[in-house]
C-alpha positions in Angstrom: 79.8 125.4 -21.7 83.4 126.6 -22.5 83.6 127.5 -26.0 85.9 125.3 -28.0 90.0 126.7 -29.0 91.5 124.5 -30.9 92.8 120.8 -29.8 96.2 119.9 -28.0 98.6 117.3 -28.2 100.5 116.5 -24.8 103.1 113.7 -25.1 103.8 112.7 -21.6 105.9 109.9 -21.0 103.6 108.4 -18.2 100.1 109.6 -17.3 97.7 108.8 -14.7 97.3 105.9 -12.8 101.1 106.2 -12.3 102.0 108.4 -9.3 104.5 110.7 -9.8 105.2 114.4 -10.4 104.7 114.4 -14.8 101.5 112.4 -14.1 100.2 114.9 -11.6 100.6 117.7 -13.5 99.8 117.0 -17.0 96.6 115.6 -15.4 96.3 118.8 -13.2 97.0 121.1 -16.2 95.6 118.7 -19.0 92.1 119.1 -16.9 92.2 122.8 -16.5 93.3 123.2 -20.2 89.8 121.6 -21.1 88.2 123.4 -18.4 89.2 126.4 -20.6 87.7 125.1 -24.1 90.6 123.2 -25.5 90.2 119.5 -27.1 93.0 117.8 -25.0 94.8 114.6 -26.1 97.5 112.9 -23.9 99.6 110.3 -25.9 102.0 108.2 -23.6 103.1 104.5 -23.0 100.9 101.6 -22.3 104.2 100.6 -19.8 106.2 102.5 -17.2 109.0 101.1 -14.7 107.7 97.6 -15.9 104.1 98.3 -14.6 101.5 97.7 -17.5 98.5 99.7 -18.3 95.4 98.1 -19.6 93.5 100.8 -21.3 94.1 101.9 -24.4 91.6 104.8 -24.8 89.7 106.4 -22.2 89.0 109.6 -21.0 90.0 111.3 -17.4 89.1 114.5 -16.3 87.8 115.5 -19.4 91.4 114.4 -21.2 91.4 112.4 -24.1 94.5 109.4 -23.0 95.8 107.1 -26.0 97.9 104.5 -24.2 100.9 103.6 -27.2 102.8 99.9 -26.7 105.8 99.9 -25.3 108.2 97.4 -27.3 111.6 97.9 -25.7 112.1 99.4 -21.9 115.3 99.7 -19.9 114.5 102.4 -17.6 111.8 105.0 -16.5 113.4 107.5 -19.7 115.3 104.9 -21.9 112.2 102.9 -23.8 111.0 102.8 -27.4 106.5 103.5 -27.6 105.4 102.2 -31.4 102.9 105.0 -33.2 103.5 107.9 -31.5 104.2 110.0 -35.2 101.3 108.4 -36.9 98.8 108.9 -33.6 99.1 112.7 -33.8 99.6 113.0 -37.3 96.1 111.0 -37.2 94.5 113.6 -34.2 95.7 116.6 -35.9 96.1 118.7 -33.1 96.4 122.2 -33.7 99.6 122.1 -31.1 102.0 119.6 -30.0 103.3 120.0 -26.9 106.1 117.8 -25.4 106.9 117.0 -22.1 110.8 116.7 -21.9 112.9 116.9 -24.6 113.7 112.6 -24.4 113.8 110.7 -27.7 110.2 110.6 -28.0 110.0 114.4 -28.9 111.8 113.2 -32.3 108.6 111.8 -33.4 106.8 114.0 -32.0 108.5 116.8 -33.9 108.5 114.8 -37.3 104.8 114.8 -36.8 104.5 118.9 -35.9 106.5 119.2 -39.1 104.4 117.1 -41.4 101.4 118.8 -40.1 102.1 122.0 -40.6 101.7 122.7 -36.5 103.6 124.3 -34.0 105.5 122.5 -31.6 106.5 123.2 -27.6 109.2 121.2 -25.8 109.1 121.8 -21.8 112.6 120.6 -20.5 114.2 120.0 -17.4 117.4 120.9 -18.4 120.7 118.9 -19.4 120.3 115.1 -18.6 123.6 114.3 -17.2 122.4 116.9 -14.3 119.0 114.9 -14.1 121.0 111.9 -12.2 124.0 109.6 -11.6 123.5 107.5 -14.8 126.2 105.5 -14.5 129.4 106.2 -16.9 127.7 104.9 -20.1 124.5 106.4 -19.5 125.9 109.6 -18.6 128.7 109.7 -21.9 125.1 108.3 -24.4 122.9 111.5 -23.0 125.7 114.0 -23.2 126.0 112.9 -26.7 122.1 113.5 -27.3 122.3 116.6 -25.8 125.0 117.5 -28.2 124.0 116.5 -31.1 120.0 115.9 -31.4 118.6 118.5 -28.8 120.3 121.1 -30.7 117.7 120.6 -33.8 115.0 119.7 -31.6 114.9 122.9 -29.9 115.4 124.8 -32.9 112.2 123.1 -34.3 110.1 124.7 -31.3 107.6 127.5 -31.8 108.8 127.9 -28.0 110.7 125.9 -25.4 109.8 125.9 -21.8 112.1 125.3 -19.0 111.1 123.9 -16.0 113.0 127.2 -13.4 114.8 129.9 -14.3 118.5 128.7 -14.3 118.1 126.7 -17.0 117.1 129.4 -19.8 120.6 130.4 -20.1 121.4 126.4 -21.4 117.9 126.6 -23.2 119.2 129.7 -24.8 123.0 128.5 -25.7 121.0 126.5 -28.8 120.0 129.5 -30.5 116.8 129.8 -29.4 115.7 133.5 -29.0 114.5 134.9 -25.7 110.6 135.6 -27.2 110.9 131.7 -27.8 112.8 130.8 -24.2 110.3 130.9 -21.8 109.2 129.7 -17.9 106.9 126.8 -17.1 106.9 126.0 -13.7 104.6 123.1 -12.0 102.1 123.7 -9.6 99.4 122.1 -7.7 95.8 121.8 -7.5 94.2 125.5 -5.5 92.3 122.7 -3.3 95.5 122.0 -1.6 95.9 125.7 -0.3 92.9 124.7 2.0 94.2 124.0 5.3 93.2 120.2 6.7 92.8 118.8 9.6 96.7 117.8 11.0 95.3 116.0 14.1 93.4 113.1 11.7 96.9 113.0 9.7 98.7 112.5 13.2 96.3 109.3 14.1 96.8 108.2 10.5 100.9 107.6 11.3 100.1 107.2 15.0 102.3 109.6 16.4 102.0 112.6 19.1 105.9 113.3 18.8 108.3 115.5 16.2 107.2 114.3 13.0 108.9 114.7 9.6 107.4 113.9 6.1 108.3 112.7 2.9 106.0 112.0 -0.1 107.0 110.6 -3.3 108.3 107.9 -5.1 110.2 105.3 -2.8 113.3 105.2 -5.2 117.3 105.8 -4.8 117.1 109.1 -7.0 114.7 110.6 -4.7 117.5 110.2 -2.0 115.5 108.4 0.7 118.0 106.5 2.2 119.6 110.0 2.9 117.0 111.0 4.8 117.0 107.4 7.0 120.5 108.1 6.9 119.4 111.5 8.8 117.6 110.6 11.1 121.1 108.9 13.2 121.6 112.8 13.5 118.1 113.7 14.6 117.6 110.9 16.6 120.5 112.4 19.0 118.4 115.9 19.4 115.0 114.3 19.3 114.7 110.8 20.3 111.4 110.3 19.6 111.1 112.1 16.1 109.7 110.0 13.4 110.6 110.3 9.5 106.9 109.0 8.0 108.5 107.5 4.2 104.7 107.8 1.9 104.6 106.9 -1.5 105.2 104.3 -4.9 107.2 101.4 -4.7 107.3 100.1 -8.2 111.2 98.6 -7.6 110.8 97.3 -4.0 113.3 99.6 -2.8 111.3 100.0 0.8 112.9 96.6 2.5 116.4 98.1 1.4 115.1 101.2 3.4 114.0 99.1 6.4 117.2 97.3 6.6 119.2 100.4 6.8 117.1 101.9 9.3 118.2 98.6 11.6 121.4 98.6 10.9 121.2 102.3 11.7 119.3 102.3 14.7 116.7 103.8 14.5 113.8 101.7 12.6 111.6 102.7 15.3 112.2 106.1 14.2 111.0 104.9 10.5 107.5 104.5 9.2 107.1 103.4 5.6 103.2 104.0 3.9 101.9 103.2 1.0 101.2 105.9 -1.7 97.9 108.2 -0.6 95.9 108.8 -3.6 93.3 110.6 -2.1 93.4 114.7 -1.3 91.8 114.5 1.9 94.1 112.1 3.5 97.0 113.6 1.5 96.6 117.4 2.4 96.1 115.7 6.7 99.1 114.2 6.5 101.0 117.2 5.1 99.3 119.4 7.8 100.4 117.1 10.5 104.3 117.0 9.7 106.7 119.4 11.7 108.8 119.7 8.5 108.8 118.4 5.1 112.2 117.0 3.7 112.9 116.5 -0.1 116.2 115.1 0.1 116.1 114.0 -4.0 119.1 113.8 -6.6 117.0 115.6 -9.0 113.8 117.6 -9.2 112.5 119.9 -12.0 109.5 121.3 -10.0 108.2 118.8 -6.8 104.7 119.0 -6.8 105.3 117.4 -3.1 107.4 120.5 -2.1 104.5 122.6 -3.4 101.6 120.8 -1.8 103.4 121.2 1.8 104.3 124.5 1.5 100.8 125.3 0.4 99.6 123.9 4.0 102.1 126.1 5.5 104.8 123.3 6.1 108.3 124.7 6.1 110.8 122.2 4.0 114.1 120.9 3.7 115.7 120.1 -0.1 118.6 119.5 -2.0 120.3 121.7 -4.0 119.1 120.9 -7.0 117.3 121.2 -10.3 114.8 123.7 -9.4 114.2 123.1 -5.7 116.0 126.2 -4.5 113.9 128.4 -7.6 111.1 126.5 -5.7 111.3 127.4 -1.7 112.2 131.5 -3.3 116.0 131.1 -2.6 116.0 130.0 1.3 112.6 132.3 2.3 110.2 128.8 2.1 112.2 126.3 3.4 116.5 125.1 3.8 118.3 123.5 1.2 121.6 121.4 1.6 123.5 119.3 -0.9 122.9 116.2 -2.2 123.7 112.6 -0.5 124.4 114.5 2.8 122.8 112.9 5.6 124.4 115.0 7.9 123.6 118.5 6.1 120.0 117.2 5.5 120.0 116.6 9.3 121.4 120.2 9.9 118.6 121.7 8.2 116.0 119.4 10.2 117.0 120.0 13.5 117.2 124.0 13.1 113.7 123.7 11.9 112.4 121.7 14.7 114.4 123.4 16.9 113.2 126.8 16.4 109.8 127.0 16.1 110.1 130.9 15.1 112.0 129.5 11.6 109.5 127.2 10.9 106.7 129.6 11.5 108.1 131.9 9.0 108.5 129.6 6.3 105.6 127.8 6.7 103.4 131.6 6.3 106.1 132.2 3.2 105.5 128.8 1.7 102.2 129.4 1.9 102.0 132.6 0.0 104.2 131.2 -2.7 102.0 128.7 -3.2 99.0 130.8 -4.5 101.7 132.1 -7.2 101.5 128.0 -8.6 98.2 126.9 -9.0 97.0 124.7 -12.2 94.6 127.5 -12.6 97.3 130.5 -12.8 99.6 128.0 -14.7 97.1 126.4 -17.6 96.0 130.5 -18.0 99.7 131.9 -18.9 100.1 128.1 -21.2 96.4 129.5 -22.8 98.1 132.8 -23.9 101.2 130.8 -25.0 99.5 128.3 -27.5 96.9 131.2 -29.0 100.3 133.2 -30.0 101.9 130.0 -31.3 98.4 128.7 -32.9 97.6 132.4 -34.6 100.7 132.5 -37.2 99.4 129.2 -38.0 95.6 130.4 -38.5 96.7 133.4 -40.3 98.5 132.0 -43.1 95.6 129.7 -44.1 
């Protein structure tokens, strides 16, 4: 049995059943934290993108999940959760750890302070680089960043950025390099496993060129960019397929299918529900030619991981960390943002040479043993015993 170390507050703001990259891996590392001896408590809202979530209290993976109502939602990060201060002010975790540095880390940090614990912020970086907000949007998170992040951060035992080139902005708010430090995602080692591509090909029902996305069905992600594409693609490989997999929570997949007719090239598009399970997951991932990831943001893609850990070569945006991700151009080809025909560029070269795509895929693959929960939750381990000790000494 693994010996007990002390108990940990994650505030997440969405958690498991909800598909998505924050839910993967603060389940991922939340279950191999506990795996390690730590008491694990995830506090997050009982409502995401308008989808409610009926328990309260339960347990998964060994993670202890308290479900706090949601009173007043606008989007996926604009929406007020009642009790999150008193919750972990109640739990007493020895650590509080945060999850982006929204305005539910207030709280969260008025709780760290009243009990006396240390508290970690991971961020993605500034928030008007997270998307296109819209003018208001963009002017009310600039403002946040200006004026509340600032104390936030210097509240932190340590704060954690998401890929390197964000440390420098991390950094700019005073906060000393011992307490700047990386956190990359990861994935689970089980996906490094190579699966069987052939049952992923019958899955989609396709012999032909086959390129795979997997994620949330969402304009932020950048889909219609990649339906866009495949116009381009279409010319060079007639009978290549774009297999769209994932969450719908807005119903964004009939705008999808009524671009690809206007388009031409609907019979080029196949749009699939999430997959939940690893098995099926993995096949499909092992079955794709390439892998696109044509998002307007991305901290760390989980999805980008998981295909380069089954030796998939990919296609990104410029963005976030995406490039940090594929090492700089060695895993995969990265293009800019809301181009279709740059993110077709990048497809056809890869399909086109199948020497390119072999060396990716055999980079990709190697990178991704550097980002498994495992590795990950054991460099977080040495990070909250250094933060935790101070603590312990004093008393």
């Amino acid at each position: 049995m693994a010996r007990s170390l002390g108990s940990i507050g994650i505030v997440s703001p969405s958690f498991y059943p909800m598909i998505g990259g924050v839910e993967f891996y603060v389940r991922g590392i939340g279950t191999e934290l506990a795996r390690l001896g730590y008491d694990v408590h995830v506090y997050t809202p009982n409502k995401v993108m308008g989808k409610k979530i009926d328990a309260e209290e339960e347990v998964v993976d060994g993670v202890h999940v308290h479900r706090l109502d949601v009173w007043f939602e606008v989007s996926y990060r604009v929406k007020l959760w009642r009790g999150l201060r008193e919750a972990l002010q109640r739990n007493t975790p020895d650590l509080i750890h945060v999850y982006s540095h929204d305005s539910y880390a207030r709280p969260a940090a008025k709780a760290a302070g009243n009990l006396g614990r240390p508290l970690v912020i991971t961020t993605y970086g500034p928030f008007e680089t997270h998307s296109d907000y819209g003018a208001v949007q963009s002017l009310l998170f600039k403002l946040y960043d200006s004026y509340v992040t600032p104390s936030l951060f210097r509240d932190c035992a340590v704060v954690f950025a998401r890929y390197p080139e964000i440390l420098e902005w991390v950094r700019s708010f005073g906060v000393a390099d011992s307490r700047a430090r990386l956190e990359p995602s990861g994935i689970p080692r089980s996906y490094l496993t190579p699966a069987d591509g052939k049952k992923g090909r019958e899955r989609i029902g396709h012999d032909g060129e086959l390129i795979l996305y997997l994620g949330r069905i969402s304009p932020q992600k950048g889909v219609q960019y990649a339906v866009e594409a495949m116009q381009h693609v279409k010319r060079r490989f007639p009978s290549a397929k774009l297999a769209i997999v994932g969450p719908d929570y807005i119903g964004y997949s009939s705008h999808l299918r009524e671009l690809a007719a206007k388009l031409g090239v609907a019979d080029n598009i196949m749009i699939m529900e999430a997959v939940t399970n690893e098995e099926e997951e993995t096949e499909l991932l092992s079955a794709c030619d390439a892998f696109v990831m044509p998002s307007s943001f991305e901290g760390f893609s989980q999805s980008v991981m998981k295909a380069m850990a089954q030796s998939r070569p990919v296609v990104v945006t410029n963005v976030g960390g995406l490039p940090y991700e594929i090492d700089y151009g060695k895993c995969g080809l990265a293009c800019d943002f809301g181009s279709a025909t740059k993110l077709a560029d990048g497809l056809i070269s890869i399909l086109e040479s199948p020497g390119l795509s072999s060396t990716m895929g055999a980079n990709g693959r190697t990178r991704a043993e550097e980002f498994t929960f495992e590795r990950l939750a054991s460099r977080l381990s040495s990070t909250y015993e250094s933060a935790i000790s101070p603590r312990e000494g004093a008393t």
